[in-house]
Residue frames as a rotation matrix with the C-alpha (Angstrom) as fourth column:
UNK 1
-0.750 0.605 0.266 207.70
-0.443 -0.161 -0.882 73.46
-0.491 -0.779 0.389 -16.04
UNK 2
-0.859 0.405 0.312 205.03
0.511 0.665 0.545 71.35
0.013 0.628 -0.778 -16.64
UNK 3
-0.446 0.734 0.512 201.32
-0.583 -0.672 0.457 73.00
0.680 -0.095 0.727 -17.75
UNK 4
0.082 0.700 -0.710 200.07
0.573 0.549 0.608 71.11
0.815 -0.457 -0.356 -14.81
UNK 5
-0.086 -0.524 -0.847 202.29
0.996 -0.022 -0.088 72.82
0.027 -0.851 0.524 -12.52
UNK 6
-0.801 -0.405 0.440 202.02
0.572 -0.735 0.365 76.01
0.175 0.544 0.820 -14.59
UNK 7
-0.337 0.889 -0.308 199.27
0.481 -0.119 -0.869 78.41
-0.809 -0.441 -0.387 -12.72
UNK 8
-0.455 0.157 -0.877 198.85
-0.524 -0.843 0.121 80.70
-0.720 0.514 0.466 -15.95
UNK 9
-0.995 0.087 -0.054 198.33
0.009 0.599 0.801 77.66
0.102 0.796 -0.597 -18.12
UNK 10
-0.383 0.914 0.138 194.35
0.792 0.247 0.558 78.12
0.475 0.323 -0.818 -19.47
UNK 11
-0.133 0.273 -0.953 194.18
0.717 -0.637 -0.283 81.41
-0.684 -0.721 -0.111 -17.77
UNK 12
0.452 -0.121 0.884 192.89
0.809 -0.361 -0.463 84.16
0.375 0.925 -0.065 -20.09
UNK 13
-0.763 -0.374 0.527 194.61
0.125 -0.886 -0.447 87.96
0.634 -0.275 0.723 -19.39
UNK 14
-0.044 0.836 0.547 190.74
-0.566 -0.472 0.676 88.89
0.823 -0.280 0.494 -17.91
UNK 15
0.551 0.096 -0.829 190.69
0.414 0.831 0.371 85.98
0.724 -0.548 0.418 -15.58
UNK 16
-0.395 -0.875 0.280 193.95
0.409 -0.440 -0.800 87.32
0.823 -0.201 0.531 -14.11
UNK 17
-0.920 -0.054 0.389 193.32
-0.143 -0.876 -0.461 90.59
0.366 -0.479 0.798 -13.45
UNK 18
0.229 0.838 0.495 189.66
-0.619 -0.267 0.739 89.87
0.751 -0.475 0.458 -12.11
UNK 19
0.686 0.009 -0.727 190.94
0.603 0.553 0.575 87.19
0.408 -0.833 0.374 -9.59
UNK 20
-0.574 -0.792 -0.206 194.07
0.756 -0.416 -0.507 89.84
0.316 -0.447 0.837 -8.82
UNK 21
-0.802 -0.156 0.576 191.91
-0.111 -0.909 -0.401 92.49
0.587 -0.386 0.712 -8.15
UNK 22
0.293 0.920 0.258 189.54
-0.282 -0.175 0.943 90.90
0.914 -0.349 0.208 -6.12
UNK 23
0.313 -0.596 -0.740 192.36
0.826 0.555 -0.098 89.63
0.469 -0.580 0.666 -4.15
UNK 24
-0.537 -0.831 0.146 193.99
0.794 -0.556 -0.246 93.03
0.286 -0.017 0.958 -4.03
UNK 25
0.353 0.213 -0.911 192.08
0.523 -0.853 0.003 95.86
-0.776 -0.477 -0.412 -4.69
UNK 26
0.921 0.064 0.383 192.76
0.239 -0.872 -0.428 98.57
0.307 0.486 -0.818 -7.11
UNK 27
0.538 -0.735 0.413 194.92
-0.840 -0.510 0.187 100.69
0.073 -0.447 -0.891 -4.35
UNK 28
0.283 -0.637 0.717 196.43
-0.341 0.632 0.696 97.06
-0.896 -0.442 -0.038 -3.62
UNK 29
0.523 -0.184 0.832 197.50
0.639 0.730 -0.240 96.43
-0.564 0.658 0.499 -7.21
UNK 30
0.834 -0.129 0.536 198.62
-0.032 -0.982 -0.186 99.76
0.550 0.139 -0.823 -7.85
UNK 31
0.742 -0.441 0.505 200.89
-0.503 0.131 0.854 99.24
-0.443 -0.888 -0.124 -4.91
UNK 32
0.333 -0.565 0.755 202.39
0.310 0.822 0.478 96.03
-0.890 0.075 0.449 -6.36
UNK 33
-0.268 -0.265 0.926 202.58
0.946 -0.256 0.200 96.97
0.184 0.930 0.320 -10.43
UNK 34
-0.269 -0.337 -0.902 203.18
0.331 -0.912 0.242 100.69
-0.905 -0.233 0.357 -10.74
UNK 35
-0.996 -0.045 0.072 201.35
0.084 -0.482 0.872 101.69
-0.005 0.875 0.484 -13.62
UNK 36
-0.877 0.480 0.013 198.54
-0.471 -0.856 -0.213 104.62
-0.091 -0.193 0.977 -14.19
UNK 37
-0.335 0.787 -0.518 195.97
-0.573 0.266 0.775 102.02
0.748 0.556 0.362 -15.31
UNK 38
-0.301 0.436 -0.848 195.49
0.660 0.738 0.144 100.92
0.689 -0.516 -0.510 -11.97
UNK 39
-0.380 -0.134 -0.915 195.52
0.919 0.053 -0.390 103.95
0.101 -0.990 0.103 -10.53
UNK 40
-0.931 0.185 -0.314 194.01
-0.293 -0.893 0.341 106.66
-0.217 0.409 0.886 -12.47
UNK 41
-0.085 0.969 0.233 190.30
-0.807 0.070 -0.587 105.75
-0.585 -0.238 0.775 -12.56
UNK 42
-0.808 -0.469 0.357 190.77
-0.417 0.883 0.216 101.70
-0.417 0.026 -0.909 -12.79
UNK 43
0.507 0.735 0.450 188.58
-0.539 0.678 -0.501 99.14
-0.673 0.011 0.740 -14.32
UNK 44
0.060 -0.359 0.931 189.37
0.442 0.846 0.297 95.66
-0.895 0.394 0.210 -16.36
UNK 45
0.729 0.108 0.676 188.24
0.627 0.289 -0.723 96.91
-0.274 0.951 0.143 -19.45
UNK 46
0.918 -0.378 0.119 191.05
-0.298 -0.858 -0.419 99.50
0.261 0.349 -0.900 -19.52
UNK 47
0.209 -0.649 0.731 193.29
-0.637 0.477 0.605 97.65
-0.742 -0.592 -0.314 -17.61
UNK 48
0.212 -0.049 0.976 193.17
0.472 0.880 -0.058 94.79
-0.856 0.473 0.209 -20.07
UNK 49
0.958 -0.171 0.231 193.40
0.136 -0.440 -0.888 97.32
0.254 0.881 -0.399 -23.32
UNK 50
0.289 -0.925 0.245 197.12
-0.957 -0.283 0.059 98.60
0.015 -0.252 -0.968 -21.59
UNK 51
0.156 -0.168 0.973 198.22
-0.646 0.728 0.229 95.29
-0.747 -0.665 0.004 -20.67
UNK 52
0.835 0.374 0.404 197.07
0.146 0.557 -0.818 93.83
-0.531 0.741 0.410 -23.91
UNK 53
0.989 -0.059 0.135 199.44
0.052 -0.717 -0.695 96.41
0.138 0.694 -0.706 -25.40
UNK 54
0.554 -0.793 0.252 202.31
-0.824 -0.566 0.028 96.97
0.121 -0.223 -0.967 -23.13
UNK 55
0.405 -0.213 -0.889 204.37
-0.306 0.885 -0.351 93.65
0.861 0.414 0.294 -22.67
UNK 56
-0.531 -0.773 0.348 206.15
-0.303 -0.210 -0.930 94.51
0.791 -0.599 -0.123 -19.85
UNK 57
-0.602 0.211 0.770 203.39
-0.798 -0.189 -0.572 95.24
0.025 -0.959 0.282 -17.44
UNK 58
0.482 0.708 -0.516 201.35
-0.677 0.675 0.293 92.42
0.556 0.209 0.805 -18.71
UNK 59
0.214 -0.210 -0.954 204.29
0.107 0.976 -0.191 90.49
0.971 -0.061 0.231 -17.67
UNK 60
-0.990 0.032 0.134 204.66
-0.136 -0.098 -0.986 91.85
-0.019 -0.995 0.102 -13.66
UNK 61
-0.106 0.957 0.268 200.90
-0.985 -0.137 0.100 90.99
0.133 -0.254 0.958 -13.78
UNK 62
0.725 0.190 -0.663 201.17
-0.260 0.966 -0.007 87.46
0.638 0.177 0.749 -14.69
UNK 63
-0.455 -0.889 -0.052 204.32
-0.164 0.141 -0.976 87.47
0.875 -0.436 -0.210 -12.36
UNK 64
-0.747 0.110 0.656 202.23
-0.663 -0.041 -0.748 88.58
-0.055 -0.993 0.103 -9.27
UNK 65
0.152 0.957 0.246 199.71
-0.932 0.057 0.357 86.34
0.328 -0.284 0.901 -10.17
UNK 66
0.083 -0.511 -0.856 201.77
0.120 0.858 -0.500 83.31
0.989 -0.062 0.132 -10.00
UNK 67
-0.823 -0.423 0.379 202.82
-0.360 -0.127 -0.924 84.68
0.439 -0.897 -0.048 -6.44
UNK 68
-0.013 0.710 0.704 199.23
-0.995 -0.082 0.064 84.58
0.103 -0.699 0.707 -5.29
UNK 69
0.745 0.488 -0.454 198.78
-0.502 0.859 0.099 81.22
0.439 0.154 0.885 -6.44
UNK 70
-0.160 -0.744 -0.648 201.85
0.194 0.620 -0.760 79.70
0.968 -0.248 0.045 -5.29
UNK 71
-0.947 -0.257 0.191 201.12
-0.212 0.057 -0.976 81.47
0.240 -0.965 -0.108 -1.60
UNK 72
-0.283 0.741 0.609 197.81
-0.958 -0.192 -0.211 80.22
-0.040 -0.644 0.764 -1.66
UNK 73
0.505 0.234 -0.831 198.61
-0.319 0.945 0.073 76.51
0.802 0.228 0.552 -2.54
């Protein structure tokens, strides 16, 4: 894949999750990635400290963000 083609390329982690959750929502990201940091009293800067950390969910974040972008090109 080229980094033209590549929506994550130059994207930082914060970027992400503030364009996912103004897309989404909180209750609509919760929904999609299944973990307490979206759904136990949410915000980036906690969100981003888990994420930072966990590898997994970092990667079903960067997963769904790829979805938006791909259904909104």
């Amino acid at each position: 894949m080229t980094q033209a083609k590549d929506p994550l390329h130059g994207m930082t982690l914060e970027s992400i999750l503030v364009a996912l959750q103004a897309h989404y929502g909180w209750d609509g990201l919760a929904e999609r990635v299944d973990i307490r940091c979206f759904k136990s009293d949410p915000s980036i800067k906690s969100s981003l400290t888990f994420l930072r950390k966990t590898p997994w969910a970092r990667a079903k974040v960067e997963q769904l963000f790829v979805q938006l972008c791909r259904s909104k090109a």
